[in-house]
N, C-alpha and C positions, 0 to 999 in steps of 0.2 A: 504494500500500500504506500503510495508517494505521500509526503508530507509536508504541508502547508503551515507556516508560522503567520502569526497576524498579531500588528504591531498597534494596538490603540489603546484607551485610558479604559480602566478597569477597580484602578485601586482609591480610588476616593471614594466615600460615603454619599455618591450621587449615584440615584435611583437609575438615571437613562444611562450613562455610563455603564455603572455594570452589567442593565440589560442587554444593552446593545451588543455588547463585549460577548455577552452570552448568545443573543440569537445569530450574530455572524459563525461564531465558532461552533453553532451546530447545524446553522444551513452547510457552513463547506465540508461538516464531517457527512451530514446525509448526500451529498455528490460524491461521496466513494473517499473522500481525504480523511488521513490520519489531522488535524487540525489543534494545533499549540499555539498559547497565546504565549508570547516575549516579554516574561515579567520585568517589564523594565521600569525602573521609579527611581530618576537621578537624583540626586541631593536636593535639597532644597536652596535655590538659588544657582544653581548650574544653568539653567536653560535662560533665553534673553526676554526679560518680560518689557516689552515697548511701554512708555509712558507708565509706568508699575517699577521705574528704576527710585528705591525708598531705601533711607538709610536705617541702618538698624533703630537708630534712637524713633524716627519717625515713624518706624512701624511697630515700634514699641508703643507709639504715642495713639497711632491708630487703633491698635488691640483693645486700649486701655477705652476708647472714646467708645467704640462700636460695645463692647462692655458696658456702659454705662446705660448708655441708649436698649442696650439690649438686641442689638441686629446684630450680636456676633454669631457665628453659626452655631447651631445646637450639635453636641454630641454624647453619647453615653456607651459606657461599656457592655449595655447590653444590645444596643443598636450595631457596634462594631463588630461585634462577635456573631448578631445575624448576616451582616456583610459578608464578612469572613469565611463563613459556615457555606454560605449562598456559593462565594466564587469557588471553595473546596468541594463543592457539589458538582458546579457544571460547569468548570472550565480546568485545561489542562492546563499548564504551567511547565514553562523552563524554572532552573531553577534561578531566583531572585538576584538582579542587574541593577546596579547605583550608578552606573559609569557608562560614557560614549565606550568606552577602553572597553569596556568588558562585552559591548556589543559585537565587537569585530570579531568574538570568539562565533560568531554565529552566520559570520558572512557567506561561511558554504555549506553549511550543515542540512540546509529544507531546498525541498524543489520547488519552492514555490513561496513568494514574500508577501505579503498583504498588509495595505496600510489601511484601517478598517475608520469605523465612522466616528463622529462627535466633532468637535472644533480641535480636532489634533494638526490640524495644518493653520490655526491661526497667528496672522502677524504677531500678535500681541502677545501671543506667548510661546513664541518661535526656538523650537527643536529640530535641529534638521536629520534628528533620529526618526522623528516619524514620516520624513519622505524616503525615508529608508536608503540614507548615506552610506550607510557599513553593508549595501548589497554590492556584492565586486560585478557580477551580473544582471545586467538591468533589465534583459531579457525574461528575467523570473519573477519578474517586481508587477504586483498588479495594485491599483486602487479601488477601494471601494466604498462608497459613500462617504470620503474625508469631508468637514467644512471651514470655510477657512472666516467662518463669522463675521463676513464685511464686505461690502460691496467694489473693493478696490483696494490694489497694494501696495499705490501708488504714494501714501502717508508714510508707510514701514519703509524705515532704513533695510530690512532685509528681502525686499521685496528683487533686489538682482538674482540673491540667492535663492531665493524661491522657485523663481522663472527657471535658473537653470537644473536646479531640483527636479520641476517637473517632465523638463523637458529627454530624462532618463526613461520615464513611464510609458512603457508600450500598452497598456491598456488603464485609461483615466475613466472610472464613474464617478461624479459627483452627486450630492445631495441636495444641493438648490440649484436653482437658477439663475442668482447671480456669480454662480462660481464658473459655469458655463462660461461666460465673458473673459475671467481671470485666466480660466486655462487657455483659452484660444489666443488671447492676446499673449503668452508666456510661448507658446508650443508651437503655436499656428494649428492646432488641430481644434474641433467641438468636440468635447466629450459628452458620454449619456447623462442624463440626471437620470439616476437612480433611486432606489426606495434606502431610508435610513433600514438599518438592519432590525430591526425590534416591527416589523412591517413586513417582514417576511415569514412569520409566524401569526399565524392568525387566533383567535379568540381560541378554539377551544386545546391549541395547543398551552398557548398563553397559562390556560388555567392548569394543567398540570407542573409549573413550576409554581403557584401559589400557596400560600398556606392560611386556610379556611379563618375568618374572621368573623363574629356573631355581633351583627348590628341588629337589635328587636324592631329598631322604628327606621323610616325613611328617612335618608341621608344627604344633603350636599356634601361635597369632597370639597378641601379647599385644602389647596397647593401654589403655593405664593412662593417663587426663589426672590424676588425684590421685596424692597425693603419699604416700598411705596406704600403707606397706610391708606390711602386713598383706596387702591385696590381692593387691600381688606377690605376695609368700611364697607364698600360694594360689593364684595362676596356676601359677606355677611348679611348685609339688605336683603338680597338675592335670594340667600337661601329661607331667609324665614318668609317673604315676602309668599312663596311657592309654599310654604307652609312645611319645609323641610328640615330637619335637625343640623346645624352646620359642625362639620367636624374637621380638624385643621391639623393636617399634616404637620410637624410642629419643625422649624428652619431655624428660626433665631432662635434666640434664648429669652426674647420677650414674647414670644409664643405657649411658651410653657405656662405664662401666667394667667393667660386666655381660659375662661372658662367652655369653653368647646373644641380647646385643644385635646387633640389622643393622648389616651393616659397610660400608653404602651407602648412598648421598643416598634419602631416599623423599619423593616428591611426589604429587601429587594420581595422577595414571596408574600411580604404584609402589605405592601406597599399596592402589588397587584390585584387581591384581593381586597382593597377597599377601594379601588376605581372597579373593580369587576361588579361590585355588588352595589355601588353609589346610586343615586337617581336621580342626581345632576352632580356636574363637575363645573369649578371654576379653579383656572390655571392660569398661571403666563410662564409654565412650565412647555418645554417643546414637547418634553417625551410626556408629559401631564394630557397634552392633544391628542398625542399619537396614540393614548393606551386608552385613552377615553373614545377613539375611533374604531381600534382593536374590538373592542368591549359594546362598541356602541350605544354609545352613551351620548346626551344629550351633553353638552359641554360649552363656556362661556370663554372665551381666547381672550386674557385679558394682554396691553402689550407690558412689557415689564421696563422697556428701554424708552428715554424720548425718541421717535420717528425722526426727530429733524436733528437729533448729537448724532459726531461723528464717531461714537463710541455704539452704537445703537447694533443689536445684534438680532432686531426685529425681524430679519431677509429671512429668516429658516422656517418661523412662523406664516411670512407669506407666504410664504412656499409651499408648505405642506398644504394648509389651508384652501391655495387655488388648485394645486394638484389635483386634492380628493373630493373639491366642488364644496367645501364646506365653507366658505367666506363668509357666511351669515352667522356662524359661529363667532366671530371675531367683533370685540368691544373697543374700541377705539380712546385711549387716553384721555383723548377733548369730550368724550361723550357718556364718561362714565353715570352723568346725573340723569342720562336720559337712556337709562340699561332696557326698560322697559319696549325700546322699540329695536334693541338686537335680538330680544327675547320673544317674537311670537308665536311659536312653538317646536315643537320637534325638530331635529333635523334629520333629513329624507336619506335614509339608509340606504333604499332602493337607489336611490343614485349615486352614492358615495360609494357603497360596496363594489360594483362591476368597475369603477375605476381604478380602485386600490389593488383590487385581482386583476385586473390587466396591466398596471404596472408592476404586481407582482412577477409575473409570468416574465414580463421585459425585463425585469432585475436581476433574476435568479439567471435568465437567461445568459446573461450579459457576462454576470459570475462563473456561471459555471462553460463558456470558452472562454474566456479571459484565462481561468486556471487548466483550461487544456493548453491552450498554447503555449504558458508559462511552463508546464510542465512535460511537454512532447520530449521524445529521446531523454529524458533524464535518469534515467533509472540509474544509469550508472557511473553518474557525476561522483559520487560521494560515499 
């Protein structure tokens, strides 16, 4: 059996992260591949964070403020330990890499290299391990749903390197639309936009990585990564307004104070099973949209970015959004106080569903020669 490594973010305490991590590396092991993910987790402060360059004192200072406030991220050991449990469940692993150095140990090892999805290719937090530098053969290098969270790379100082990064990749899928643009202008070639990976597993695979959670009464889900209270306030309207119990994925640490925050560890399998069983969703979560699509659920897009800062990482949202025809799901920043007219009812499954399955079919498709090619005559490279 040849074998496929796949090089993307897994190891943080974020929900799409690890699932994504997860449904890429069991769609290419059902195409016939042995499939390893490249535990790779450089130090902290290795990789080049654009406009995020903070001195120790000042990020001291930050810790201390967002502490105060309350918007420092939440975390608990028994949260980490369902993280933990989740990726030793279903994902393979090299064993554990802190260093570019230690990646070269891996340059001829797999027939086949894969840079897998999330914003691992963004400027602003530019690693050129995840365009997969330490491959000596670029012939075995494929992409699959990377995003590079921005409309243009033409702000990043690393945006030369980037261009010639990409331009090693014999088979490019992207995950929005406007990354379409970036690549063509870097390579000269259009790549496909493809499906994020957590999209290629549908509902009732979905529910056998969950672990069962007992809600007695009707629920909104509320899944907020920004720190924007305004949001809240409007989830919360939202859900009681519909006459639904609102229960809040708990992010910061001023969450926890919340009297309808969850009063339980959630991890990747908890997390699943309380969008699966919800009966409305409100997110400015991407993968919050995608698993509420999955699941089919009625769900409210809040944005979490201003639209008009050049920091705005809103394009993934669009994107999915217009893809799967659901744009009517989507609450617009300026129009929070007038929610009442993004909400007038369901959203039409019968049409979203045959689109999703037919960009399914295109994705997997796309994935699986992408990794024939990569992998033709190789059996005895290694």
């Amino acid at each position: 059996m040849k074998t496929v490594s796949i090089m993307t973010w897994y190891s943080y305490e974020n929900y799409g992260s690890v699932l994504q991590a997860v449904a890429l590396n069991r769609v290419i092991s059902d195409l016939g591949y042995k499939a390893v993910d490249i535990a790779y987790d450089p130090s902290f402060g290795r990789a080049t964070h654009e406009g995020a360059r903070l001195s120790f004192v000042s990020k001291a200072i930050r810790k201390i403020a967002n502490n105060v406030r309350g918007t420092f991220p939440v975390s608990s050991t028994d949260k980490s330990q369902l993280f933990n449990s989740f990726v030793s469940r279903f994902l393979t692993l090299t064993d554990d890499l802190e260093s570019k150095e230690a990646l070269s140990l891996f340059s001829n090892c797999f027939d086949a290299y894969v840079c897998g999805s999330d914003q691992i290719w963004s400027p602003r937090c530019f690693d050129s391990s995840y365009y997969l530098d330490f491959v000596g053969d670029s012939q075995r290098m494929v992409a699959y749903a990377p995003s590079f969270g921005c409309d243009s790379l033409e702000p990043f100082s690393s945006g030369d390197q980037i261009a010639s990064l990409l331009r090693r990749f014999n088979s490019i899928g992207v995950r929005e639309t406007s990354a379409v643009d970036i690549v063509e202008k870097c390579t000269g070639r259009k790549p496909l936009v493809v499906l994020d990976p957590t999209l290629l597993l549908d509902g009732k695979e979905w529910e056998r990585f969950a672990t069962q959670i007992s809600e007695n009464e009707p629920y909104c889900l509320i899944y907020l990564l920004g720190s924007d209270n305004c949001n809240l306030k409007c989830a919360q309207e939202i859900a009681r307004a519909n006459g639904l119990r609102p229960v809040l994925v708990p992010v910061f640490k001023r969450d926890q104070k919340l009297d309808y925050c969850a009063r339980f560890p959630i991890g990747p399998a908890e997390f699943l099973s309380l969008v699966s069983h919800a009966n409305l969703v409100c997110t400015d979560s991407f993968h919050g949209m995608v698993f509420s699509t999955i699941f089919q659920k009625d769900f409210i897009a809040f944005e979490r970015f201003d639209p008009n800062s050049s920091d705005s990482q809103n394009t993934r949202v669009y994107s999915f959004l217009e893809m799967a025809g659901a744009e009517d799901a989507l609450l617009p920043r300026h129009e929070l106080g007038e929610w009442e007219k993004h909400f007038g009812g369901s959203l039409d499954y019968s049409y979203i569903n045959p689109r999703i399955e037919a960009k399914r079919s295109e994705s997997i498709g796309y994935l699986r020669s992408a990794l024939a090619r990569a992998t033709a005559d190789r059996a005895g490279d290694h």
